[in-house]
C-alpha positions as CSV (number, residue, x, y, z in Angstrom):
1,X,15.4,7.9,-43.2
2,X,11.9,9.2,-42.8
3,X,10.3,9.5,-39.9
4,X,7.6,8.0,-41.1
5,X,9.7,4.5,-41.6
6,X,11.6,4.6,-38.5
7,X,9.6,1.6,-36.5
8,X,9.0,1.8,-32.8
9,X,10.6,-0.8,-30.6
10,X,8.6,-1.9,-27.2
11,X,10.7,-2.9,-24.5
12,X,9.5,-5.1,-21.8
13,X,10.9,-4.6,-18.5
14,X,9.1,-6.7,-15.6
15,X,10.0,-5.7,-12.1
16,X,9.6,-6.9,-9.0
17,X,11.9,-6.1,-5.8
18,X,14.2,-4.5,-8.0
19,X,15.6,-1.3,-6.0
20,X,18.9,-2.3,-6.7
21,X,19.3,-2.2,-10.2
22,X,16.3,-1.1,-11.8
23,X,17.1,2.6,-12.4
24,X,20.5,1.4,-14.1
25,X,18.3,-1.0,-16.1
26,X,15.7,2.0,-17.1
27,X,18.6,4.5,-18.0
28,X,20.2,1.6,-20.4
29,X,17.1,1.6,-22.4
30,X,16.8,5.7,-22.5
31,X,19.9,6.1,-23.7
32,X,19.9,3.9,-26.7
33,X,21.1,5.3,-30.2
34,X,17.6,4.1,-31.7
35,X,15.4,6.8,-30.2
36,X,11.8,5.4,-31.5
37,X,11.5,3.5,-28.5
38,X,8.9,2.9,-25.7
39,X,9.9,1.6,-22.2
40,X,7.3,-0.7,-20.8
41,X,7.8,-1.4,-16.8
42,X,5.4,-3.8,-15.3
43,X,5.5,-3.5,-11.7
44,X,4.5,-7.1,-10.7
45,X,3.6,-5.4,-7.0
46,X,6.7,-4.6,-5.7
47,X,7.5,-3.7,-2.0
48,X,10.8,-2.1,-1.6
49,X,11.8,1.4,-2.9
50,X,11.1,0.1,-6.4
51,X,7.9,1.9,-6.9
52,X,9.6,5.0,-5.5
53,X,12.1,4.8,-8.2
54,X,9.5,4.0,-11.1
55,X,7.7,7.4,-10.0
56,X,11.0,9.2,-11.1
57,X,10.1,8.2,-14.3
58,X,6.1,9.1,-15.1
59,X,6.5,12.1,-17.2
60,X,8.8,10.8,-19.2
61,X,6.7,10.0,-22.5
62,X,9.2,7.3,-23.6
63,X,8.3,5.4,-20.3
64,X,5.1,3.7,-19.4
65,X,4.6,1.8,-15.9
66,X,2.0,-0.4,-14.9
67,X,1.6,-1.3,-11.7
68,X,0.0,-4.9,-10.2
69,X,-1.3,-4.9,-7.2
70,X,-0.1,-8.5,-6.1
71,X,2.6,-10.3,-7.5
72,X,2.0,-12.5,-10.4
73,X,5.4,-13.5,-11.5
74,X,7.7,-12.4,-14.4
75,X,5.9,-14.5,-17.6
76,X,2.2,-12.9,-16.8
77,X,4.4,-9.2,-16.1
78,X,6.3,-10.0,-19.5
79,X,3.0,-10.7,-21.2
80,X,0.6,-8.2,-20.2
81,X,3.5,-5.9,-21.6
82,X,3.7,-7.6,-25.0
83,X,0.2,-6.9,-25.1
84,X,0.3,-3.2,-24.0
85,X,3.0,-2.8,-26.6
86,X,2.6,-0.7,-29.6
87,X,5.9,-2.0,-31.6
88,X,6.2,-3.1,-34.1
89,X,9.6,-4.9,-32.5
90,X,9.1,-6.3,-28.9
91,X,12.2,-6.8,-27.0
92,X,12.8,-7.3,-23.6
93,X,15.2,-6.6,-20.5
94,X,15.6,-7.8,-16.7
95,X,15.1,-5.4,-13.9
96,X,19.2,-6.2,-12.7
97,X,20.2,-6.2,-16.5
98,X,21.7,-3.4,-18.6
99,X,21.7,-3.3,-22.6
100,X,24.8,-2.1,-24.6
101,X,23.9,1.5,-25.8
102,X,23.4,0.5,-29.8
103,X,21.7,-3.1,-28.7
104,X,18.5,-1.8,-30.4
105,X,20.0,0.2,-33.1
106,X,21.8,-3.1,-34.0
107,X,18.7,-5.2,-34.1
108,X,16.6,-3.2,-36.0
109,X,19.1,-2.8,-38.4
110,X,18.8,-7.2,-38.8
111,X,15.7,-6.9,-39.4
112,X,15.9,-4.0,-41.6
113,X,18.5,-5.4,-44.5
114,X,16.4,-9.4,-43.5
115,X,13.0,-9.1,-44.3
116,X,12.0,-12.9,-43.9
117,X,13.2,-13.1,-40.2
118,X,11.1,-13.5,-37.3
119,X,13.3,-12.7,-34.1
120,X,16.9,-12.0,-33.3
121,X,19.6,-13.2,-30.6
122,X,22.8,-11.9,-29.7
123,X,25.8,-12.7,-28.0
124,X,26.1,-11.4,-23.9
125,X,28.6,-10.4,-21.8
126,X,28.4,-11.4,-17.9
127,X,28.9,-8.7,-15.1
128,X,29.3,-8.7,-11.6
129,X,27.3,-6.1,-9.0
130,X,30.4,-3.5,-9.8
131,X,29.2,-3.6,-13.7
132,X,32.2,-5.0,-13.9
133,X,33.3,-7.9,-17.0
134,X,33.4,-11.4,-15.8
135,X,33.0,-13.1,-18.6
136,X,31.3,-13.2,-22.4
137,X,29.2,-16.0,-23.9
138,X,28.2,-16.6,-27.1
139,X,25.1,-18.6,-27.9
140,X,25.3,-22.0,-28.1
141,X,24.4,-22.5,-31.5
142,X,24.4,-25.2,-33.9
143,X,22.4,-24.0,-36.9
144,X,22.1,-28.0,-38.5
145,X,19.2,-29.3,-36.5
146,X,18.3,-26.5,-34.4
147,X,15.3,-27.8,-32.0
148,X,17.3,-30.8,-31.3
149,X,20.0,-28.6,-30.3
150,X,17.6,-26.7,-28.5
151,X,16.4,-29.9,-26.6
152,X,19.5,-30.3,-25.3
153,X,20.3,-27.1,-23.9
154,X,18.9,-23.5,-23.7
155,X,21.0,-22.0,-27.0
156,X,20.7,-18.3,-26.1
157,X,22.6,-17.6,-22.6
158,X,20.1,-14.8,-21.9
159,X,16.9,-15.1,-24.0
160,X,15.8,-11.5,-22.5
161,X,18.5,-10.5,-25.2
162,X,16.0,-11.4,-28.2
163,X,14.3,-8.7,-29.9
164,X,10.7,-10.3,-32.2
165,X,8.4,-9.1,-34.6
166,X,5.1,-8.1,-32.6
167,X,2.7,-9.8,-35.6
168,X,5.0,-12.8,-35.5
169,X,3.9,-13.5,-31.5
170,X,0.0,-12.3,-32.2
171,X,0.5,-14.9,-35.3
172,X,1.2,-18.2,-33.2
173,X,-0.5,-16.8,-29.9
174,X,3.6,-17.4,-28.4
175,X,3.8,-15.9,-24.8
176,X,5.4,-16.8,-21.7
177,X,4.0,-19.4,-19.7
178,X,2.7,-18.0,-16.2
179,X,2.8,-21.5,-15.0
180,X,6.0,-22.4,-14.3
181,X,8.1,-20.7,-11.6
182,X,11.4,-21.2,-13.5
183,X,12.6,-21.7,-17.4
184,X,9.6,-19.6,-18.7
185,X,12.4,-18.3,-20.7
186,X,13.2,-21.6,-22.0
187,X,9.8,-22.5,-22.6
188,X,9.2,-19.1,-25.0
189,X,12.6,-20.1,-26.9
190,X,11.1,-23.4,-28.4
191,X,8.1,-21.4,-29.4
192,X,10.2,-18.9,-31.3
193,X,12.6,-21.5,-33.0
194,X,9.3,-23.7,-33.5
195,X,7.2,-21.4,-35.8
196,X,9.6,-18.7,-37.0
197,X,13.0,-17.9,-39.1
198,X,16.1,-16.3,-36.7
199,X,18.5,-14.4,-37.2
200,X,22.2,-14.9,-34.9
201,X,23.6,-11.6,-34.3
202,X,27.4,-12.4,-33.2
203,X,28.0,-9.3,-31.0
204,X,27.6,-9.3,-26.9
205,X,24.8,-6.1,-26.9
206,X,23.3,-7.3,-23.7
207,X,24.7,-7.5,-20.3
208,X,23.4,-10.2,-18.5
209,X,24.2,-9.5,-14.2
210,X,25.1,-12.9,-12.4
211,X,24.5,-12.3,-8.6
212,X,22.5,-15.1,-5.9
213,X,19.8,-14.2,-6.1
214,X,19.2,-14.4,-9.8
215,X,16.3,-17.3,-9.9
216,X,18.3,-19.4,-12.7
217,X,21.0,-20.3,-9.6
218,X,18.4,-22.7,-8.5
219,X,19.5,-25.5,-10.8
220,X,17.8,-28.5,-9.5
221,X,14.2,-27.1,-9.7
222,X,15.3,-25.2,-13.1
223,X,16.3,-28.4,-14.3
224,X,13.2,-30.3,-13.9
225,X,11.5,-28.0,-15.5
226,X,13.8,-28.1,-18.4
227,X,13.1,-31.6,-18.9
228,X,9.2,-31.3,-18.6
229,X,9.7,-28.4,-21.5
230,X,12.0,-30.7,-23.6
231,X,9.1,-33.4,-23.4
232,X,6.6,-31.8,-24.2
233,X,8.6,-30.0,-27.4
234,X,10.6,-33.5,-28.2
235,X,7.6,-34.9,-30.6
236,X,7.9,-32.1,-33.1
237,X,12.0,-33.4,-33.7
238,X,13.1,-35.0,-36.7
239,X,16.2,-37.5,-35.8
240,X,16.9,-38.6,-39.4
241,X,20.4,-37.8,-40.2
242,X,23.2,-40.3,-38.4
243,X,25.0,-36.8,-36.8
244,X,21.8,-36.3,-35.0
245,X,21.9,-39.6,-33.0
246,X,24.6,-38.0,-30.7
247,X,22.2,-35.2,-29.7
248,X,19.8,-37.2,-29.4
249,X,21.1,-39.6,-27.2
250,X,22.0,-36.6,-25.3
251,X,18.2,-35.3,-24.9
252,X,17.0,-39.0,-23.6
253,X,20.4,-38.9,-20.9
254,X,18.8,-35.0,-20.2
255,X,15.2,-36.7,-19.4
256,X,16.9,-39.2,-17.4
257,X,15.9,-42.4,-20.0
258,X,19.4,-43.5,-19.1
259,X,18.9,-47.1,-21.2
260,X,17.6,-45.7,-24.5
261,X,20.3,-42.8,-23.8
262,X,22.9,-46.0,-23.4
263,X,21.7,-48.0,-27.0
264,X,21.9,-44.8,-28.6
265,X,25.2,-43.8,-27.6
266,X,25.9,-48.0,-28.3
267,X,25.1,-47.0,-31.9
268,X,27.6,-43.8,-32.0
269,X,30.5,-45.7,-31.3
270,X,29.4,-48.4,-33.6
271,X,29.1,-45.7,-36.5
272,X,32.6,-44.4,-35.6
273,X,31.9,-41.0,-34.9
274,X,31.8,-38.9,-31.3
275,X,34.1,-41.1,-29.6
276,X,34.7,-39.4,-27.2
277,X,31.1,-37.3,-26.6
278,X,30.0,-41.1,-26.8
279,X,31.7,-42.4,-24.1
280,X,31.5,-39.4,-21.7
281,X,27.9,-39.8,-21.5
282,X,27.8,-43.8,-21.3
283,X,30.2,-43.5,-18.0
284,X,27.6,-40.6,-16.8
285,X,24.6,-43.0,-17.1
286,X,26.8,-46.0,-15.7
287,X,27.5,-43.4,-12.7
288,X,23.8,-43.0,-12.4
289,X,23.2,-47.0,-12.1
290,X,26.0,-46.9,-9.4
291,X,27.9,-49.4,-12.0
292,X,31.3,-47.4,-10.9
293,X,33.9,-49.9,-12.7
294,X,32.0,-49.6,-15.9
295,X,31.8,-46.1,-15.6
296,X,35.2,-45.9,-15.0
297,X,35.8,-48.1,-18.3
298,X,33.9,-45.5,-20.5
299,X,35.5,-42.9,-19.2
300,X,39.1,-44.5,-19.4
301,X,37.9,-44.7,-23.0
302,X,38.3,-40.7,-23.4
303,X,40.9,-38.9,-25.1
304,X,42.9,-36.6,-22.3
305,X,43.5,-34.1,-24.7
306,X,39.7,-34.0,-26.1
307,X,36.7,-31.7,-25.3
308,X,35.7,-34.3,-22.8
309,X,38.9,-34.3,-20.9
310,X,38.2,-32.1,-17.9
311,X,34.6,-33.3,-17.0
312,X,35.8,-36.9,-17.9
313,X,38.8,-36.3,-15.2
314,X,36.3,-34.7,-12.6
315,X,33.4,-37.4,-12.8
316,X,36.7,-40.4,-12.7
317,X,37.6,-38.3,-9.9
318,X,34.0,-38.8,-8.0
319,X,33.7,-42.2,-8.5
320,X,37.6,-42.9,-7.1
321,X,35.9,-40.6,-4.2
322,X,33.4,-42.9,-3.5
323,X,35.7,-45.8,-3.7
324,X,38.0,-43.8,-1.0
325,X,40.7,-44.0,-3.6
326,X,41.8,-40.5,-2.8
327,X,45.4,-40.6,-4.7
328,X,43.7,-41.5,-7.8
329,X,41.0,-38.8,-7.2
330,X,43.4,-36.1,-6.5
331,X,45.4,-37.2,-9.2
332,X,42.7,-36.8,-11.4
333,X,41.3,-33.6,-10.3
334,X,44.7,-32.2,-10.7
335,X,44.6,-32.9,-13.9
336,X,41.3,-31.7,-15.0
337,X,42.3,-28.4,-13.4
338,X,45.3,-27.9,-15.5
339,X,43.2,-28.2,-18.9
340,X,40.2,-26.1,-16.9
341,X,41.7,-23.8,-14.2
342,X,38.4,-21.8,-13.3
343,X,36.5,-25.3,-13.3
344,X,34.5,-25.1,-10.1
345,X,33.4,-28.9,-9.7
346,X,36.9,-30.2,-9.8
347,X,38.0,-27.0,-7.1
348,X,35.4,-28.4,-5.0
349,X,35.8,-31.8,-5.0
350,X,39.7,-31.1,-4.9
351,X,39.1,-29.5,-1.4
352,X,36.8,-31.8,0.0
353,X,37.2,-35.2,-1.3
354,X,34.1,-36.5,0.2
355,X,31.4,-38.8,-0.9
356,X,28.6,-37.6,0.8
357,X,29.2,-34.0,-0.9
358,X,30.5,-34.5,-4.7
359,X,30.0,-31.8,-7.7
360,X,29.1,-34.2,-10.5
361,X,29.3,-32.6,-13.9
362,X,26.3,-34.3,-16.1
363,X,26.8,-32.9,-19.3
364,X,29.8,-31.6,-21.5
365,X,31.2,-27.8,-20.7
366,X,30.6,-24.9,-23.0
367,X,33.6,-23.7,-24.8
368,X,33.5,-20.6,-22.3
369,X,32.9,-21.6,-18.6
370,X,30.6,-19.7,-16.5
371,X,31.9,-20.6,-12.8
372,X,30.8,-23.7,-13.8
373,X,28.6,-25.2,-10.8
374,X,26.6,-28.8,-11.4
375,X,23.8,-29.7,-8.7
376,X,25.5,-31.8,-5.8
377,X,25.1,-35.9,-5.9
């Protein structure tokens, strides 16, 4: 290839706090097959060691730091690097993250054989502190109607993982919103999927670092702020085709409008199809309304050897909790651990069996389970 075609790739790295990993983080990026590469830290005024580790790095010409004097949080750190970058691919990567060592070699490579794209998602694999493998997830992607999907759920486990043509973001003016404290991420991912064409690279090139103090384990605020995003995205959906009701019943249960939720998922069984989807999420909003015996009627309703089985067991489980029917609970719970063994709500409430302290799962598992954890009811 000539040099002269090889395209630079600007990688955003905000950091703030970040001694522990960072320099892991930084050395992931250096030593990536794609060489053409610059390294963009944005110091979002840091006051550990961080900025003693970050002056390791000056000279080197692949690596360019700016520093903020006061914190402004990761979206403005992540955009005043997109606009410092001089890519034409942006990418980014978080401070406690690492990439795979061909993750930009493989991206650039999308985009080189598919001109029409816009962006590009991959796959990730989980690690502990140790680097060590705990699990791999691959995006939750339904290609059919993808902003509905996308209303439903975040689709891409880590969007740091996506790599975007620079003139496609200066195009739509899409950055990060600095006003929201959590799912900025989430937020940028409609914006993407909005305007431009994607590309689904089915390979785990990033490594995504679950620890406490990553800000996503703060899932009730996270979750508001998911639903305020899904509103304010949910007009430009088009629910025309019948398969799209189930979704969609499933965004209104999200945004907590539990009785047009309920007629939709009315109209699901009456079509004949998602049974079961249908009446996991009708016991869920019957929970909600503290109407336990017709939750417990939905639910009843489930196939034990669906998809549903194991969240459908767990939530039965709560309500018999609540009821101080704790045979039937354990019963249950027993059960939903035998077709989920590493299914965190169901250990929980197996151990405690109290009312005033349930794990209440709200929506439907992924296919891989993440130490799956639900906010408490």
């Amino acid at each position: 290839m000539e040099e002269s075609n090889i395209s630079i790739v600007s990688i955003i790295l905000p950091v703030y706090n970040s001694e522990l990993f960072v320099q892991q983080a930084i050395e992931s990026v250096l030593k990536q097959t794609y060489t053409q590469i610059e390294l963009i830290v944005v110091d979002d005024g840091s006051t550990d060691n961080t900025k003693q580790i970050l002056s390791g790095y000056e000279s080197n010409p692949k690596v360019h730091i700016i520093s903020l004097e006061k914190n402004s949080g990761v979206s403005e750190a992540r955009n005043i690097g997109i606009q410092e970058s001089k890519g034409e691919y942006v990418a980014f990567i978080d401070a406690d993250d690492l990439y795979m060592p061909n993750k930009v070699e493989e991206q650039v490579n999308v985009f080189k054989h598919n001109k029409s794209i816009d962006f590009v998602f991959n796959d990730i694999m989980v690690i502990d502190n140790d680097n060590k493998k705990v699990n791999e997830l691959q995006s939750y992607f339904q290609p059919k109607n993808i902003l509905l999907e996308l209303c439903f759920r975040q689709i891409i486990p880590a969007p740091a993982c996506i790599m975007v043509k620079r003139d496609f973001l200066d195009r739509f003016n899409i950055m990060f919103n600095k006003d929201l404290k959590y799912a900025e991420d989430y937020d940028f991912t409609f914006q993407l999927f909005l305007h431009g064409i994607y590309y689904y690279l089915k390979e785990s090139l990033y490594l995504w670092r679950r620890h406490i103090k990553n800000t996503s384990n703060d899932i009730i605020s996270t979750r508001k702020i998911e639903n305020s995003i899904v509103k304010k995205y949910l007009k430009y959906i088009d629910v025309k085709k019948s398969e799209d009701l189930s979704v969609y019943g499933k965004i209104l249960y999200k945004i907590e409008k539990y009785d047009e939720s309920r007629d939709v998922f009315l109209e699901v069984i009456k079509k004949g199809f998602n049974q079961d989807m249908a009446n996991f999420y009708l016991g869920n909003i019957e929970f909600y309304k503290q109407y336990y015996q017709q939750a417990l009627k939905y639910y009843s309703s489930v196939d034990v050897k669906s998809s549903f089985a194991a969240e459908t067991l767990n939530n039965s489980a709560c309500i018999h909790i609540i009821l101080h029917q704790h045979n039937e609970a354990v019963k249950k719970l027993k059960i939903a651990l035998s077709k989920r063994s590493n299914y965190i709500d169901a250990q929980f409430n197996l151990i405690n069996l109290d009312a005033e302290n349930l794990k209440f799962t709200n929506r439907e598992l992924r296919p891989e389970l993440l130490n799956y954890v639900s906010e408490g009811v």
